[in-house]
N, C-alpha and C positions, 0 to 999 in steps of 0.2 A: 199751539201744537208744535212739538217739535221738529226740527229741519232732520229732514233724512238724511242719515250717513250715505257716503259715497259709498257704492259696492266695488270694495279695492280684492286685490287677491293677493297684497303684499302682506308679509307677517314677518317675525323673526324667529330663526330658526336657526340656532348654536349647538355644536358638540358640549356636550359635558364629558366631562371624565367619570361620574357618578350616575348616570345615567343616556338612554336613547339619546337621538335627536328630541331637542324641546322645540316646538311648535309655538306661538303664540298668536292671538288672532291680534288685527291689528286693534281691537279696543282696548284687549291686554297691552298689549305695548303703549296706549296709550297711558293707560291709567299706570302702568309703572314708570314711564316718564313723568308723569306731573306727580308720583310717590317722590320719586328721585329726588323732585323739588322743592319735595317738601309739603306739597299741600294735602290736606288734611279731606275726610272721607264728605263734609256736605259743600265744599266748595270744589272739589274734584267733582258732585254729583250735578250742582248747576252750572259747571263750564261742557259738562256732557250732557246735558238735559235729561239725566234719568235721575232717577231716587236712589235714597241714599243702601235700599236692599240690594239695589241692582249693583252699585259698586262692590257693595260687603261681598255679592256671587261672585263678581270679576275680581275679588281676590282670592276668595277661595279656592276657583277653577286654578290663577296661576299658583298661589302654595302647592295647590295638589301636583301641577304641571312641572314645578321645580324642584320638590320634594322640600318645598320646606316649610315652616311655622310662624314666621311673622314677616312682619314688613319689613322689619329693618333686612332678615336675612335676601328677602326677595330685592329690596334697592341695590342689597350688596352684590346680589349675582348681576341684575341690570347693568350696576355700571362697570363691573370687572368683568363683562363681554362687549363691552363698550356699547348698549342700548343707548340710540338714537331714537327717537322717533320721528320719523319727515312723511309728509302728507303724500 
């Protein structure tokens, strides 16, 4: 069984110039830091212990959230607001 996530109430939350404030919860930001890095959707899905649908949702939620269409564009906004991710 998997270990329960901390319940944080940290997120990241950047101006765009294209859009509102973006919100992201902290699992987005996770999963876009380890895009950042490269890793790929089922070894992103067993360092987070969900399946690999639940990842595909946690990207689609942040495309929707970022206004954009693939991963490369979402890594690109990540690291040009300087996304960290610290626990």
């Amino acid at each position: 069984m998997p270990a329960k996530r901390k319940n944080s109430s940290s997120s990241f939350s950047q101006k765009n110039s294209n859009m509102d404030t973006v919100t992201l919860s902290c699992r987005e930001c996770e999963v876009l830091d380890q895009l950042s890095r490269g890793v790929c959707n089922q070894v992103l899905a067993n360092s987070l212990q969900v399946t690999i649908s639940t990842v595909e949702k946690h990207l689609t939620n942040i495309y929707k959230k970022l206004g954009v269409s693939s991963r490369t564009e979402a890594v690109l906004w990540w690291v040009e607001k300087g996304g960290v991710f610290r626990n």
